[in-house]
N, C-alpha and C positions, 0 to 999 in steps of 0.2 A: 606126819608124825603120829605117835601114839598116844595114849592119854598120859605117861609119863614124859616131863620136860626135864631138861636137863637146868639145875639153879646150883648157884654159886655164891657158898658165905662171904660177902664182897669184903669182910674184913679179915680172911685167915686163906681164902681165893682155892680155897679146897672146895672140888666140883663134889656136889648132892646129886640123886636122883628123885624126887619129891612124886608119893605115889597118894593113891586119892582116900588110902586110907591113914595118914596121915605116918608112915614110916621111912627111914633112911636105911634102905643098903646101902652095900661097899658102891663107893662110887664108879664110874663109869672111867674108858679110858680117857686121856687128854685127848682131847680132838687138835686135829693137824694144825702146826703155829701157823698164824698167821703173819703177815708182813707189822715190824715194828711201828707203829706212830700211826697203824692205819687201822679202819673201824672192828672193831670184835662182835659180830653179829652171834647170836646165838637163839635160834626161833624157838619158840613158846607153845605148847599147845596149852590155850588160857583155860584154866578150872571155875565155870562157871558156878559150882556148886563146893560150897563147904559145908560136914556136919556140926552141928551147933555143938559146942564143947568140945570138937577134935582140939587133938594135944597138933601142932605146927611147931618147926623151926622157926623163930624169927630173929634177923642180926639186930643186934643191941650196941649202940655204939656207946659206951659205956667208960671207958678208960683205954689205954694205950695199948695194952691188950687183951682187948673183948672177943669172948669165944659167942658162938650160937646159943641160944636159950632156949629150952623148949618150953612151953606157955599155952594154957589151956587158951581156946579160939574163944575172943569176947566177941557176942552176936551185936555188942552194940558199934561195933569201929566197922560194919558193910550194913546197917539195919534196910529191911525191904521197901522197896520202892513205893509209895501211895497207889492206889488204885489208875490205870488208865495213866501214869507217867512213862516216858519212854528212857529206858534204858538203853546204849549205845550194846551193839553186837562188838565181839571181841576185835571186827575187822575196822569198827568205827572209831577214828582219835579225832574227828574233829570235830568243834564247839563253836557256835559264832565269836566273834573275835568281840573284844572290848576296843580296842584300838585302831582306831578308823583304817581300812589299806589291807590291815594284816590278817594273817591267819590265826582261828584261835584251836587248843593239842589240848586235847585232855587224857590224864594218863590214869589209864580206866581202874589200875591198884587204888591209888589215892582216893580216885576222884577230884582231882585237883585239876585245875586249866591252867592257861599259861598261853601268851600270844608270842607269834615271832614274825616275821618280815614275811611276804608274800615268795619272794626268793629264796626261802628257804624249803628243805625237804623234810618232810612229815614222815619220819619211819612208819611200818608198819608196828601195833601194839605188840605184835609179835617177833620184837626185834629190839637185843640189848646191844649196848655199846660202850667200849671201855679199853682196858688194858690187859695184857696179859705178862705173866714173867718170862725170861728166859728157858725155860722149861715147858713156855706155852699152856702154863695154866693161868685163869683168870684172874686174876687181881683184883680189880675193882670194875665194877660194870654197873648202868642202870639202865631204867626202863621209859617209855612213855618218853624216847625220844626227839630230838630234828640232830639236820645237820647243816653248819652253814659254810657255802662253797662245796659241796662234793665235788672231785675229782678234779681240786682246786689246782691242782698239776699235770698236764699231760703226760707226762712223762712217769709219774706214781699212781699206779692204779689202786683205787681206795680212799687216796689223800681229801684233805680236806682242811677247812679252816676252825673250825670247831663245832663242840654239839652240846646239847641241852637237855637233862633227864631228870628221872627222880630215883632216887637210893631206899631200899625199904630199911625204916630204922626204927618200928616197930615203936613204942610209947617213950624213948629214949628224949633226956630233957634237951630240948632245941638250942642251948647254947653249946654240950656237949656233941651234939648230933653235927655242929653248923661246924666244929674245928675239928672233928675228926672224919667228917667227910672231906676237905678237903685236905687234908693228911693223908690221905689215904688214897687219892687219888694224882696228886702231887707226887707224893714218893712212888709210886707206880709208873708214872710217866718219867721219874728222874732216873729209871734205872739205866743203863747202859749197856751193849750187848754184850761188853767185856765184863761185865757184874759190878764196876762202877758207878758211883750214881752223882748225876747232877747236883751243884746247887738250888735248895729249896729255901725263899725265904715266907714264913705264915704270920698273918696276923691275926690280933686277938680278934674274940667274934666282939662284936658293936652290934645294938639293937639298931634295927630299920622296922620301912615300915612296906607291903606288898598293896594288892587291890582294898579298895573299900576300906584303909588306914590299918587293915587289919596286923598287928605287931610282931615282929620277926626277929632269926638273927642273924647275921651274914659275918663271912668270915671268907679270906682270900689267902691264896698261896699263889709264888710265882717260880716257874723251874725256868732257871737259867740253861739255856742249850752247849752242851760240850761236846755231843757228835752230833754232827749235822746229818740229817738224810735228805735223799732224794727230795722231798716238799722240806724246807726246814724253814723255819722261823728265830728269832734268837731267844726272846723266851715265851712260856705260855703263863698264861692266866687263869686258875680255878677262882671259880666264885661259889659259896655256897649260900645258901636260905635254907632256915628250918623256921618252923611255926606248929602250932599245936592245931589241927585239923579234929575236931571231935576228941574222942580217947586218945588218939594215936599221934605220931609227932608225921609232919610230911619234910621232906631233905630233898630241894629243887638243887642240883649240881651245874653249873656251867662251866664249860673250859675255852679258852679262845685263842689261837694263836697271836702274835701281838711280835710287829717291829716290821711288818710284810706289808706291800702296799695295797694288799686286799683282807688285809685284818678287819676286822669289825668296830667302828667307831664307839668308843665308851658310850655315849648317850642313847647310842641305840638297846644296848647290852642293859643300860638300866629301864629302857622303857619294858622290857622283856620282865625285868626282877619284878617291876610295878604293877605287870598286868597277871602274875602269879593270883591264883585265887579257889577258892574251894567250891567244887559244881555246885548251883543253885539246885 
């Protein structure tokens, strides 16, 4: 890849080209659809370097319909590393685990870790995953993911049982961050290839609480399934987490297929929310 990547306002799913002086041309073409319900990979060449003060796009998840903002770059939400600390290479997402067994992700935007089961797969940092519309543009995608069950169907290449990321939502307040992420990625997965769209039921966000008691808010949607495909489940589960990380708010997303008999056991899915946490 080149030093330009390709990103996508994950609330209006119109592809950006993000260049490293901090401008938007006209976007790029749609890249070829993918298979429906199955992963949206889109590789990253990561920008290790920002200027202090560049103006950035950042999505704001704000009200029901939030556009991109652009926003002077605050040097305190990435500040430099102490002397002689090791900073992970853009190829490195793992952290030692908090949770005995399991693997620990850190998802190197945030800075934020997060454990999941040994059995799971560790995307590469440079690799988002999500939905796309009808028209094969992105919808809703996040980054600093896993996935659990890849190619959880022989017969659906792609498929799987669900995955776990983070949504950049910029200093957006964690309760509106936590229901409109999962809105948003909800109605994304309810859409239909006829332009239909599934039943979505959400609920309000509720405080919880993540690693080290630190206070959060989470919020759930569930899309009832009306076209089954090739891997189908009958409905899915978003889960969201938001919490305030420094300046910035962090939006941990999960989604999980649910009613299959290799769904994911709720208790496991909360030890995952509880071991969410901001890199020492």
């Amino acid at each position: 890849m080149s030093d330009q990547y390709h990103q996508v306002d994950p609330l209006t799913g119109k592809p950006l080209v993000y260049q490293s002086f901090g401008t938007y041309p006209p976007p790029l073409p749609p890249p070829p659809p993918p298979r429906k319900r199955t992963r949206l990979f889109v590789l990253l060449a990561i920008l290790l370097v920002v200027a202090v003060g560049a103006v950035v796009t950042v999505v704001v998840l704000l009200d029901n319909n939030p556009q991109p903002v652009a926003v002077a770059q605050d040097p305190t939400l990435a500040p430099p590393p102490p002397a002689g600390t090791h900073q992970p290479k853009p190829s490195d997402a793992r952290v030692p685990a908090i949770t005995p067994g399991w693997q620990g992700v850190l998802s190197i935007k945030e800075q934020v870790a997060y454990d999941v089961p040994k059995d799971w797969k560790v995307e590469s940092p440079g690799t988002q995953v999500g939905f796309n519309d009808n028209d094969s543009h992105p919808v809703a995608i996040m980054h600093g993911a896993t996935t659990y069950k890849p190619e959880a169907c022989p017969d659906s290449r792609g498929s799987y049982r669900g995955h776990t990321g983070f949504v950049s939502v910029g200093s957006t307040d964690p309760q509106r961050a936590a229901l409109n992420g999962v809105r948003l990625f909800a109605d994304a997965a309810a859409l239909n290839p006829d332009d239909t769209r599934a039943p979505v039921a959400i609920t309000d966000p509720k405080p919880t609480t993540i690693a080290n008691g630190t206070p959060a808010v989470t919020a759930t949607a569930r899309v009832t399934i009306t076209h089954p495909t090739v891997c189908p489940s009958p409905t899915i589960l978003f889960t969201s987490v938001a919490f305030k990380n420094g300046n910035s708010t962090a939006l941990f997303m999960m989604y999980l297929d649910e009613g299959v008999p290799d769904a994911l056991a709720p208790d496991i899915a909360e030890q995952i929310i509880k071991s969410i946490r901001p890199r020492k």
